[in-house]
N, C-alpha and C positions, 0 to 999 in steps of 0.2 A: 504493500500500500504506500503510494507515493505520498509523506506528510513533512510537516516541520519537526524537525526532530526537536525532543522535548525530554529525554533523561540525559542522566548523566552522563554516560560512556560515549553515545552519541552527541554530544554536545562538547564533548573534550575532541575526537574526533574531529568535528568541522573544523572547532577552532583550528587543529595542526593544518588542515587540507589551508584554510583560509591563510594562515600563513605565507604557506608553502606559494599559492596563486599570489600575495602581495609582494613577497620574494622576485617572483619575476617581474614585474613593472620596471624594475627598472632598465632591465635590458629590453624594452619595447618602449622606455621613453628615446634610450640610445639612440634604437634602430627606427621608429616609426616617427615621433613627436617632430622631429626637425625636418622632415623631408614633409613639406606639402601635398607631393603629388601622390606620397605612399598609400595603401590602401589602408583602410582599419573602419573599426566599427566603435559606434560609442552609441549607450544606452541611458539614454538619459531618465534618471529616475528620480521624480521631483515630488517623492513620496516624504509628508511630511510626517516622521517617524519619534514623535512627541508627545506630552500628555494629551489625549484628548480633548480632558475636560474642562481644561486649562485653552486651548484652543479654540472650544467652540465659543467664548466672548467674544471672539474676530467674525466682526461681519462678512461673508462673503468667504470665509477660509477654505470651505470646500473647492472655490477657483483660485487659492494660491500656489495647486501644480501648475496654475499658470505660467509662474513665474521665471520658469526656468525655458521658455518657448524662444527668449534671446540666445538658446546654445544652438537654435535650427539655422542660425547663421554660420557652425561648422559644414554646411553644406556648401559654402561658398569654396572649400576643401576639395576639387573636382573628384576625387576618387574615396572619398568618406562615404560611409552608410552612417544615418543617426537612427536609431529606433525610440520613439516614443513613449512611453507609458501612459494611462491617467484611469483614475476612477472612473469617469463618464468621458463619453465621446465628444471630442473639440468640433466646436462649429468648421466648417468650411470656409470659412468667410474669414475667423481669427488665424487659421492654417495660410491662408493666399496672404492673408497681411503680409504678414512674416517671410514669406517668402520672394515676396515683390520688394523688399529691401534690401535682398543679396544683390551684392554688388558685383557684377561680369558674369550669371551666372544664370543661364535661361530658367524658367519658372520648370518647366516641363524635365527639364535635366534633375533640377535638386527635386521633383516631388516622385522620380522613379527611383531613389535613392531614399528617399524616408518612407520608413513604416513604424503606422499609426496603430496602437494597439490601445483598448481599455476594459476593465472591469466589468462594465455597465451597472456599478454597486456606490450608490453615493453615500452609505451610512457613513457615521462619524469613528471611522477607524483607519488605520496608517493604510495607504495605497499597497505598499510592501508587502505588507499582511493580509491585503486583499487577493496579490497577486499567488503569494504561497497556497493560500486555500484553490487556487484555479489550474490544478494540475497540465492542463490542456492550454491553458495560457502560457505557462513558464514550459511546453512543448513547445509554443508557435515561436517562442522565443529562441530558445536555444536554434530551431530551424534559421532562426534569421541574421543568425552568426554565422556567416562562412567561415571565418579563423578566428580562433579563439586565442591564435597569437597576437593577433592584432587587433585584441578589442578589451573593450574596458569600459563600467562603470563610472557614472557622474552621478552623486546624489547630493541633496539639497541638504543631509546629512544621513551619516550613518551610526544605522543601531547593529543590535543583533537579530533584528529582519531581515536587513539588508548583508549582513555579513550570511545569513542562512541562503538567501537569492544568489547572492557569487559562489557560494559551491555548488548553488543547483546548476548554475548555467557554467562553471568551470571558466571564470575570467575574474581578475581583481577590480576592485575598486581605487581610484585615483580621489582617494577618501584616508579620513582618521580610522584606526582600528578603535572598534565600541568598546574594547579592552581600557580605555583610554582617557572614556569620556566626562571621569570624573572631574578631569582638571579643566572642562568646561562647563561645568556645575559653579554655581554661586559661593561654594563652599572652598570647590578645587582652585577658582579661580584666586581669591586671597591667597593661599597658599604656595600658589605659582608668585604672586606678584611680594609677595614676603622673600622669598628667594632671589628673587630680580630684584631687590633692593629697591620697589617702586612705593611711594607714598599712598596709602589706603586710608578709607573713612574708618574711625576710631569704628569698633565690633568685632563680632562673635560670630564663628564657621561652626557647622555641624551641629546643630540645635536638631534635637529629633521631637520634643512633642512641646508643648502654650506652657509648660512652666518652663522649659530651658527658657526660652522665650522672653517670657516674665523676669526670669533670673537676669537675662541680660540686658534689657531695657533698663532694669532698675541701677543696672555695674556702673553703664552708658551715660543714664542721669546722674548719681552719684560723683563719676566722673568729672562730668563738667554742666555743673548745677545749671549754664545759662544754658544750656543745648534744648532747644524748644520741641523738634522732630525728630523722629528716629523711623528707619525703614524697615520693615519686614519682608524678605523675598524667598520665596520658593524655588529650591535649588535648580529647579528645572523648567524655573518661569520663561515662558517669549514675549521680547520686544514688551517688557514689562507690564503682562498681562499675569506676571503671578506677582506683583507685587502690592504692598499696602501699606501706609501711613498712619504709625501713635504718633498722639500729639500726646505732649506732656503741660498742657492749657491747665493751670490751677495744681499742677500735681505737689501734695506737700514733701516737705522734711525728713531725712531721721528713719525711723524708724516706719514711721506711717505710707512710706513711698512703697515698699514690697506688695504689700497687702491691695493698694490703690494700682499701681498696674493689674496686677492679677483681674481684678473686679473689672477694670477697663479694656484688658486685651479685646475679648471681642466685640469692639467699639471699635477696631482696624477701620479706618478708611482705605477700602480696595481700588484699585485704579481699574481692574476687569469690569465689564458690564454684567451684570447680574450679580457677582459672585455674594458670596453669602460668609461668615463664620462657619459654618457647620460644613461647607466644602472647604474651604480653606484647611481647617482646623484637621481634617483626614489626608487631606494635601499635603501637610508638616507630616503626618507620621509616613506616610507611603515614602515623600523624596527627603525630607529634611529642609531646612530654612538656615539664613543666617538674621543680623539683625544688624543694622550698620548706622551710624550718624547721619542725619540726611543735612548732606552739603546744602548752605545758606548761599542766596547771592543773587541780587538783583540781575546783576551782566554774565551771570554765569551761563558755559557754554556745554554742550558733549558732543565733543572732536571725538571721531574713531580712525584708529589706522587698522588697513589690510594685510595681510602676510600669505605667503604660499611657502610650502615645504615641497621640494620638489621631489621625486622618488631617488635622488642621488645623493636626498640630504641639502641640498644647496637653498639659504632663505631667499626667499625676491620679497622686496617691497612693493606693493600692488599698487596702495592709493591711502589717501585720509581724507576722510569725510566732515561735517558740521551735519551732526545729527540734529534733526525739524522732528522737536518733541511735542507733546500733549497730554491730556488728561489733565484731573484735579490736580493733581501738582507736581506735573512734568513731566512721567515718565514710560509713556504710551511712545513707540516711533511710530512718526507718522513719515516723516521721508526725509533728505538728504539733501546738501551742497555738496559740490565736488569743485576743487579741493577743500582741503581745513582751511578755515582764516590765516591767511599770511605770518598774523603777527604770532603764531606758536605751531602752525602745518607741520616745521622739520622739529622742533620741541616733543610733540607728539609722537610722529613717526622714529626718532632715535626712542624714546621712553619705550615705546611699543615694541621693540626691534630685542630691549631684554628680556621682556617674557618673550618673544619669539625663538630667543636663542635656548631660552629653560625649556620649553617646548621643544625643540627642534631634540636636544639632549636626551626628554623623557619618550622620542620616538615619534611626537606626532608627525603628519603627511597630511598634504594639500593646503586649503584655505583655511582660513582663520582669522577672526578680529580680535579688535581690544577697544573696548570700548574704554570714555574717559569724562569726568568731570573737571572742567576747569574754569577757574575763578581769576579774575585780578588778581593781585597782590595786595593792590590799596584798596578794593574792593569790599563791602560788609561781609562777606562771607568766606573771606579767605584763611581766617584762621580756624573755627569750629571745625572737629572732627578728625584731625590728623591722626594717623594710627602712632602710637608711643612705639621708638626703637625701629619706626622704618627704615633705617641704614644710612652712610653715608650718601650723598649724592641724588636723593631723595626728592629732592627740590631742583628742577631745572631752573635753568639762568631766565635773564626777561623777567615780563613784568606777569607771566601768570603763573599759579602753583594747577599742578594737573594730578587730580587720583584717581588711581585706575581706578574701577568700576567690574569689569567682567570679560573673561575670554569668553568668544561666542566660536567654537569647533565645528562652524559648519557656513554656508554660504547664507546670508543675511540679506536684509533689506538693502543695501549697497551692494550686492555683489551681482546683481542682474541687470543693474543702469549702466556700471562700469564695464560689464562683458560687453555688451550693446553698444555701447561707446565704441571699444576696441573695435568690436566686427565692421561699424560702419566706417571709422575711421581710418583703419588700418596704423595705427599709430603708438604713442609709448609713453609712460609714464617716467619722470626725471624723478630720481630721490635727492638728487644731489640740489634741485629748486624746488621738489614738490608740485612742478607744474606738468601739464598734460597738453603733447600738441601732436596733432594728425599727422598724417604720413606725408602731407602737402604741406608740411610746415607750420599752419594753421594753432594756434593755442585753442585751448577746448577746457569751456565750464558745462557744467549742468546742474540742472537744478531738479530732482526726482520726488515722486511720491509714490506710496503704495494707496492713498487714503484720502483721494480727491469723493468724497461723497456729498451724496444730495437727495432728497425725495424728489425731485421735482427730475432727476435721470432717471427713473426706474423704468420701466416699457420700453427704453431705447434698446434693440438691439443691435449685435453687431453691425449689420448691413447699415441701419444709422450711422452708427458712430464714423462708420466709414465715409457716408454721404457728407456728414457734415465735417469732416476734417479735411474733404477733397476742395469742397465751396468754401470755406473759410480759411485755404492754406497754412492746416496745423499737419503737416507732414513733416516729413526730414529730407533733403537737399543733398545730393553727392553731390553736385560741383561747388554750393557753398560749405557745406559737411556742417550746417545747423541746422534745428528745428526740431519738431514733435515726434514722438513715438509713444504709442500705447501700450500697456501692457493690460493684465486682469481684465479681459475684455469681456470673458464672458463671466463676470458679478455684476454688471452692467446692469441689463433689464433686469433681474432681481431684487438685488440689492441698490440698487443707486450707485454705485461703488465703481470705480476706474482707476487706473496705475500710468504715472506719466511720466515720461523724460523729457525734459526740454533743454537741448543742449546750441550754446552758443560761444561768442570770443570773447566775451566778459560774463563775470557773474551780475550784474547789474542784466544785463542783453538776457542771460539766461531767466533770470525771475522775471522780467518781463513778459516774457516769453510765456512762461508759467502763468500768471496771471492772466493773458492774453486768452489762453486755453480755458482757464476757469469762466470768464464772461461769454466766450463763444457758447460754453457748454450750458451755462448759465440759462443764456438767451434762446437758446433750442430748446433746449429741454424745457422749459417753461411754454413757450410758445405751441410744442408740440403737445403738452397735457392739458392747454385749452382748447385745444380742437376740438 
């Protein structure tokens, strides 16, 4: 009986197969990666392999294997096969987008070369796990691998779903091993960045049930009697949909402070939509939580830098971002600038490049962020929360202090504008300026979201959204190599919900841009729901 293995003996087993298959990557990065025109297959699998229940807060999540429909630009690769996955079957219509954006590369050529495969199961469970259960599925798969030497996995991240999928089909993954994945836990993460010698928010890692919790909230205030907020986050939270906010408003003195957290924990302000105490509070015992100072500051920013682990071991610098946050208080992503602000971009990316290197040491592979908070100097909120004994060197030069925050192990809300970037551009990222310019010379900002929503979009479908970005020229331009691109297209008529890039030769050009997008879509979609 063809199943997912599930004891013991058997699950020691993969893991060596899974090895043994990641073992090879790199002599098929050697031979296949740098030659263009070589043949290989890539299966892209944009199964999001996460808590669920933590997940389902996100409007429109079941269309976040959207997200990865920027890699159907590896077809641009004349001699690449990409194979597909998804829960439910892609419009037709989001399929030709994406395809009429390759650049030198007939429509008809790159769509005899992709195959589109799905589930046809939209329940709220990992795509991965969907595919395990469809034996006849991971058959049509393996059919659609000619060389298993020359092919390889891309996941939006990897568990041990995905690690059970690569021994089905006998290819690795160009991924973290799930052996791993603790040090991109909210827990692993301080613990990484203690060893890098990086500055963190004063708290507490590995908290498993509401009294560590409580114990630690009160160490925290205690601590430093002015600290008014403190964060609580679920080690396995996304894009800060597991986390929640004590205030410590009126909390007394002495003695009387233990007892008055305890009473008030859950009175957590959540930033997830719905969430509750009573899911939270089972969330802390299944992953664990930490419990951190919540950074003060009017001008405060959260820069993130990218990293790649290549299979030879060698790190690349990707990019840095200026994370566009939200929620009740701040920490929902809602989308991105490319690059960081000028005045700390390289500050950030050397900060980032040390856990990259502790990572690189404890074996991770592929992508990877590092998320940051950072404050002026002279700013209100630059001094609350420092973690005690963070090392020398702690504190970059310039005028802002920057605390890590969190390794994210797997490809994030920036990492589907920047592929996108690259494919239409053909172009390269400078570490040594931090700046990004096209293969034409061209300097290149953008300005992305996942999370342009609206009521007044719902009922658009695809074939809209197309109409009105043709008649409004919200497209993207090869010969100027700026302008629009969509992604999440189909959250669209459901949810109201759209994903956008708008890439231009300043950042000032790019958010305009952005803006531009939002009034066109504004003004249709409004126009078309009074009909």
């Amino acid at each position: 009986m063809d199943r997912t293995p599930t004891d013991r003996t058997t699950t020691q087993v993969e893991v060596a197969r899974f090895q043994q298959l990641q073992a090879g990557l790199a002599e098929q990065f050697r031979r296949v990666f740098p030659d263009d025109a070589a043949p290989r297959t890539v299966l892209i699998l944009p199964s999001l392999s996460l808590d669920q229940e933590v997940m389902a807060r996100i409007s429109g999540v079941t269309h976040y294997e959207e997200r990865m429909l920027c890699l159907l630009m590896l077809l641009r690769l004349p001699r690449t096969r990409v194979i597909y996955v998804t829960s439910e079957p892609l419009s037709d219509a989001i399929v030709d987008y994406y395809l009429h954006l390759l650049p030198g590369i007939p429509h008809e050529h790159a769509r005899r070369r992709l195959t589109l495969l799905c589930c046809h199961d939209g329940a709220a469970r990992p795509l991965t796990e969907k595919i395990l259960a469809r034996p006849r599925l991971v058959a049509r798969l393996q059919e659609a691998i000619p060389d298993r030497d020359s092919a390889h996995i891309t996941c939006f991240n990897v568990s041990g779903l995905e690690r059970s999928l690569a021994v089905r089909l006998g290819i690795p993954i160009y991924g973290c091993d799930p052996d791993l994945l603790s040090f991109g836990s909210k827990s692993g993460s301080r613990e990484i960045f203690r060893e890098a010698g990086l500055l963190i928010p004063d708290g507490f890692e590995n908290l498993a049930d509401p009294l560590a919790i409580a114990e630690a909230l009160t160490e925290l205030k205690g601590r430093n009697p002015e600290l008014g907020r403190a964060v609580v986050k679920l080690n396995e939270g996304f894009s800060g949909e597991g986390n929640a906010i004590f205030r410590f408003d009126e909390a007394p003195r002495g003695r009387a402070l233990a007892a008055w957290v305890r009473q008030r924990l859950p009175r957590l302000a959540f930033e997830a939509r719905d969430m509750s105490w009573k899911i939270f509070e089972a969330k802390i015992g299944e992953m664990g939580a930490i419990v951190e100072s919540f950074v003060e500051g009017g001008d405060k920013q959260s820069p993130s830098a990218q990293y790649r682990v290549d299979p030879l071991g060698r790190i690349d610098v990707i990019s840095t971002h200026d994370q566009v946050t939200g929620g009740d208080s701040g920490q929902i992503f809602l989308g991105c600038r490319f690059p960081a602000d000028a005045a700390y971009r390289l500050e950030i990316q050397a900060q980032g490049m040390k856990a990259a290197e502790v990572l690189q040491r404890r074996g991770v592979l592929g992508r990877f962020g590092v998320d940051f908070i950072s404050v002026p100097l002279a700013g209100p909120g630059a001094g609350p929360g420092a973690e005690p004994g963070a090392g020398p060197g702690a504190e970059p030069g310039g005028g802002w202090r920057h605390y890590a925050l969190e390794v994210n192990l797997r490809k994030g809300g920036t990492t589907h504008p920047y592929q996108m970037l690259q494919f239409l551009t053909d172009g390269a990222y400078d570490p040594v300026t931090g700046l990004y310019h096209s293969g034409a010379g061209r300097p290149c900002f953008y300005f992305a979201s996942d999370n342009l929503e609206a009521a007044h979009y719902s009922g658009l479908t695809p074939d809209d959204l197309i109409e009105i970005a043709v008649e409004n020229g919200l497209h993207f331009h090869g010969a100027t190599q700026q302008g629009v691109v969509f992604h999440l297209i189909g959250a669209l008529s459901e949810y109201g919900k759209i994903g956008v890039l708008c890439v231009a030769e300043t950042p000032d050009d790019a958010e305009r841009l952005y803006q531009k997008t939002i009034a066109v879509l504004d003004r249709e979609g409004r126009r078309f729901a009074t009909v």
